[in-house]
N, C-alpha and C positions, 0 to 999 in steps of 0.2 A: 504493500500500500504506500510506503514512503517514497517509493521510486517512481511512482505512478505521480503522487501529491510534488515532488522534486518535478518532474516533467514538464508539468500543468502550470507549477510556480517558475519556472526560466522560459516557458512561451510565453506566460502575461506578461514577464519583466520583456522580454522582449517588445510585446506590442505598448509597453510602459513609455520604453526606450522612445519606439517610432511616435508617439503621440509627443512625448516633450519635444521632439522634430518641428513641431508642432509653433511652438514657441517665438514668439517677436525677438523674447530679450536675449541679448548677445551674452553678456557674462556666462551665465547658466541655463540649460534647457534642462529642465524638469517635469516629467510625466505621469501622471497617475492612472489605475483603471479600480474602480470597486467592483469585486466579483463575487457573487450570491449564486449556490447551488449549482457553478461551474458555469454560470452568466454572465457576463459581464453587462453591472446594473447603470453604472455611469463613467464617464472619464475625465480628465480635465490636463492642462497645462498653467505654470504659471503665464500670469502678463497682466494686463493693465483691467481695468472695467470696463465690462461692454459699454460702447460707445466712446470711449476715450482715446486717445492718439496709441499708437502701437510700439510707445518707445518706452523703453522698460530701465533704463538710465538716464541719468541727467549730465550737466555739461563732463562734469569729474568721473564720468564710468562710476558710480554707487546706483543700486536697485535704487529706484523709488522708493518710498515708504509706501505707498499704495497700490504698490503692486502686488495680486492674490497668488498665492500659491497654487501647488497642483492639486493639492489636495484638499485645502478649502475650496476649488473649484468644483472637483468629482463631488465633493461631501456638499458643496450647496444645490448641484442640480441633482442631486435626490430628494434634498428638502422639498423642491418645488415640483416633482413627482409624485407617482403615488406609490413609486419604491420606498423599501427602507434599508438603512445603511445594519439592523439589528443582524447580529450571526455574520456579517459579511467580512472576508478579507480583501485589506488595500495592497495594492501593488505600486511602489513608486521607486522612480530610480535614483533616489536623492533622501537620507532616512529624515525622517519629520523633524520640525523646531518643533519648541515648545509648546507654540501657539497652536502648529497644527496638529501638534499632540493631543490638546484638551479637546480638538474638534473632535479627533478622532475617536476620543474613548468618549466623549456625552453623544457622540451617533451609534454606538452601539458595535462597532468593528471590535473583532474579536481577534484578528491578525493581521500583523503585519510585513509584508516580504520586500527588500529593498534592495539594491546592488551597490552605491554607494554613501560611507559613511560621512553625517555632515559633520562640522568642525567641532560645531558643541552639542556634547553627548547627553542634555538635558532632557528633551523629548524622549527620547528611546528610553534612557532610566524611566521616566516617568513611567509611559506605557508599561514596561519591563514589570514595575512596583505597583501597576493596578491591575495585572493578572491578562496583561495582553501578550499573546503570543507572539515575539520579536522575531525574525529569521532574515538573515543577510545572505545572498547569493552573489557573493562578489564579479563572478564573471557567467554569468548566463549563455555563454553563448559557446 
């Protein structure tokens, strides 16, 4: 069964990969997919808000401050479905901040599979320490 679950998690990280492709902002592309009962229930990239300009740095190369991640993106267009993120695992190729941590655990994701680790390892403890399933697949491919 884990070779099968190992399989399934380095295709989605894949199709994780090709969605943050996805992305305006040049620093970092980042990709998410939420997957429910081998579904894939939503997805997302970071970058700016619908309807706002598609540049995802200002004059100095730093992100915006407004710029939404990949997985606040997956995790809000489920909100406004009639999916739920409950039982589901995220797939993202970049592991969660903090912020997208708390998203993650109050929408009910029960794991989470990533390829690379981000700098500060606050999020992941987090998750890690509310009984979410953490799993890094550093090379999928």
């Amino acid at each position: 069964m884990k070779s099968k679950e190992n399989k399934y998690d380095k295709a989605y990280l894949k199709m994780a990969r090709e969605w943050g492709n996805l992305s305006y902002c040049e620093r970092r592309k980042v990709g998410a997919l939420i997957v429910k009962d081998r579904m894939i229930i939503s997805d997302g990239y970071n970058g700016t808000p619908t309807g706002m300009e598609n540049i995802c740095e200002d004059e100095e190369n730093y992100t915006k401050w407004y710029v939404l991640h990949a997985e606040a993106n997956a995790i809000m267009k489920v909100a406004s479905s009639t999916q739920s993120c409950s039982g589901a695992t995220l797939y993202v190729t970049l592991s969660p901040c903090k912020d997208c941590s708390k998203l993650i655990y109050q929408a009910g994701i029960v794991r989470v599979v990533y390829i690379d680790q981000y700098k500060d390892t606050t999020g992941i403890d987090f998750l890690k320490d509310a009984g979410v399933e953490v799993v890094q697949i550093s090379n999928p491919y």
